[in-house]
C-alpha positions as CSV (number, residue, x, y, z in Angstrom):
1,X,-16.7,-42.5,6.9
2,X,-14.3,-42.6,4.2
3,X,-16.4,-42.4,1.8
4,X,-17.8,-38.9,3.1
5,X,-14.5,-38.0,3.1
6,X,-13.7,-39.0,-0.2
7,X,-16.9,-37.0,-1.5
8,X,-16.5,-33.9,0.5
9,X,-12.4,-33.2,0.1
10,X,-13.2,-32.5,-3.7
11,X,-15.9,-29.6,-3.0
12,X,-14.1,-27.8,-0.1
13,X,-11.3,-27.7,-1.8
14,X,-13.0,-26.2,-4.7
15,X,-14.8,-23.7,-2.1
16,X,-11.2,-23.1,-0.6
17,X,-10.0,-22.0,-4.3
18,X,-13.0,-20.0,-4.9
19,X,-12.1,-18.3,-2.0
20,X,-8.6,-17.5,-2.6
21,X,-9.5,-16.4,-6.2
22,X,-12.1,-13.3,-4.6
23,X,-8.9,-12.6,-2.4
24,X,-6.6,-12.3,-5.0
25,X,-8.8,-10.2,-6.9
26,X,-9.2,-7.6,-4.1
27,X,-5.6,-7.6,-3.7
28,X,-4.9,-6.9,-7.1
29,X,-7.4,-3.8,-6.9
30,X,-6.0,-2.5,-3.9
31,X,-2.5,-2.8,-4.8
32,X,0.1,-0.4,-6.1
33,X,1.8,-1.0,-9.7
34,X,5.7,-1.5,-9.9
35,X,6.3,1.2,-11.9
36,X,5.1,3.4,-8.8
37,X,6.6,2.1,-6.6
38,X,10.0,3.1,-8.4
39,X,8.9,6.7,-9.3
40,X,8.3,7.3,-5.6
41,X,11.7,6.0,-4.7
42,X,13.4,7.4,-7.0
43,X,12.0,11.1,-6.9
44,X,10.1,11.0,-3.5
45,X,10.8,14.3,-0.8
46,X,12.2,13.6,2.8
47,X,8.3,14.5,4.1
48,X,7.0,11.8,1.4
49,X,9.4,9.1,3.0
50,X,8.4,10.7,6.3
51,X,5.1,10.0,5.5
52,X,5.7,6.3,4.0
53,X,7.5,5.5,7.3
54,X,3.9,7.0,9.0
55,X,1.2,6.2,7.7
56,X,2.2,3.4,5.0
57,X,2.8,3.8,1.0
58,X,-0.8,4.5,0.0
59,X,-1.1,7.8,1.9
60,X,3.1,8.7,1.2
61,X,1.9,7.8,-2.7
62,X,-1.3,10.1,-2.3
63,X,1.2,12.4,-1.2
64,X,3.3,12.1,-4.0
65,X,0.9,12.4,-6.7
66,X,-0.7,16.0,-4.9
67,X,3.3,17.5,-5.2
68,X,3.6,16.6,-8.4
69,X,0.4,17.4,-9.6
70,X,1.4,21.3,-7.6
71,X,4.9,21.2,-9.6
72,X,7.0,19.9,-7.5
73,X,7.3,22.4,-4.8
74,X,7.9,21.4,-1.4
75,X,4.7,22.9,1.1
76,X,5.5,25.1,4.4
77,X,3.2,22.6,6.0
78,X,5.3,19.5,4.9
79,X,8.7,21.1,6.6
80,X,6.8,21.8,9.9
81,X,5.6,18.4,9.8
82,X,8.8,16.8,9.2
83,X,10.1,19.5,12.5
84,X,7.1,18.3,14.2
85,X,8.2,14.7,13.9
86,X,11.7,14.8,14.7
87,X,11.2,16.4,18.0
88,X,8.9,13.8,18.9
89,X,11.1,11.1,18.0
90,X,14.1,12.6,19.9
């Protein structure tokens, strides 16, 4: 019983490795730079923090991107969401 022990410790922990290594490399994919992740705090509107608070940072940094990609401007449609969301909350 050792014995099967001693041979099969060695190959699931290599499996277990293996494993972890296809995780990390979907993580990596999915994940959002650093650099990002300080241009949205730093420059991010109050219906982008809104949104991060929502629906989580890849949909607040979608949002992000599509304002500044616009110019910057702030939407009608983002300030009745924001009005939309307070009420609810209150």
């Amino acid at each position: 019983m050792q014995a099967l022990a001693v041979v099969l410790f060695p190959v699931l922990l290599m499996l277990f490795a293996l494993a972890m290594e296809r995780f990390e490399v979907r993580l990596n994919r999915v994940g959002v730079r650093e650099q990002e992740v300080q241009e949205f705090l730093d420059a991010a509107s109050s219906s982008e923090v809104a949104t991060l608070a929502a629906e989580g940072f890849p949909h607040a940094l979608a949002r992000f991107k599509t304002r500044r990609r616009r110019g910057g401007e702030v939407a009608e449609d983002d300030i009745a969401m924001l009005d939309d969301r307070a009420r609810r909350a209150s």
